[in-house]
N, C-alpha and C positions, 0 to 999 in steps of 0.2 A: 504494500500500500504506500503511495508516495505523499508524502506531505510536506506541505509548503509555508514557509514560514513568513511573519509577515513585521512587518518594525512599524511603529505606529508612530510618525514624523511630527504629527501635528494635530491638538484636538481642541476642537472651536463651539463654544456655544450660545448657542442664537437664546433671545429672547424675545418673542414671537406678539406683536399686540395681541391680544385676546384668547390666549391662551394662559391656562392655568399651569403649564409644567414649561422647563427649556426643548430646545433640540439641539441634539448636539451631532456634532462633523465630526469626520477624524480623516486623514491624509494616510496610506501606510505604503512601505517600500517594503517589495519581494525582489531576492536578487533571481529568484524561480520563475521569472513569466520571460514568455516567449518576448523576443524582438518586437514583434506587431503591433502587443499592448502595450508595451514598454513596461515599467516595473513599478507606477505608481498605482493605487487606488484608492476613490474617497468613497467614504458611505457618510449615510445618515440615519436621525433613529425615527424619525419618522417622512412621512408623505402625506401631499394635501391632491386636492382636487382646485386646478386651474380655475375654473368657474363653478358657478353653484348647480348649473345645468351638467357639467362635466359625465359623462358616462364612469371613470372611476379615478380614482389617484392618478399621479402624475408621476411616474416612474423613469427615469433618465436611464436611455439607454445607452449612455457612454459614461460609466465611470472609471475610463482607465485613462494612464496621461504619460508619457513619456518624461517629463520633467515636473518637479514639485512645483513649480509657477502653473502649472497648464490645470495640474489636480486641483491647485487652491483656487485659480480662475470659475473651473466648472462645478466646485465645491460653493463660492460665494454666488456665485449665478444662480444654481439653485434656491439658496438659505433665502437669497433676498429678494426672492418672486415669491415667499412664503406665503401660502393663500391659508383661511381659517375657516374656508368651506366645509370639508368633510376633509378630518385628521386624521393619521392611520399610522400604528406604532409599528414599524420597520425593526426586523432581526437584526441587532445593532449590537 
């Protein structure tokens, strides 16, 4: 079984209007990922829904980044389009 290790660079927490808890980011470097994604990835602990009509959460389909600026880019890009529509607590 192969497993892959992960170093957690950097961990950010939003403070969301109208929301009763944080959300929090985190940046991590694997020296384990192929070339293509490069070695960065950010998560978050939760997901909103874009608009109040939205069919479901808002889930970014690129969370990988070849350099820690490009992670932290597409990391605040997310946090700070934070919608308080429908929340949704993310595997974090």
């Amino acid at each position: 079984m192969a497993v892959m290790t992960y170093k957690v660079i950097e961990e950010l927490v939003f403070w969301v209007e109208g929301l009763d808890h944080p959300v929090k980011g985190r940046i991590v470097f694997t020296e384990d990922a192929t070339d293509a994604c490069g070695g960065y990835f950010w998560e978050i602990s939760h997901t909103y829904k874009p608009t109040a009509d939205a069919a479901g959460p808002y889930r970014p389909s690129r969370r990988n980044a070849r350099t820690l600026e490009e992670a932290r880019d597409l990391l605040l890009g997310y946090a700070e389009n934070f919608q308080t529509f429908s929340v949704h607590a993310e595997k974090y």
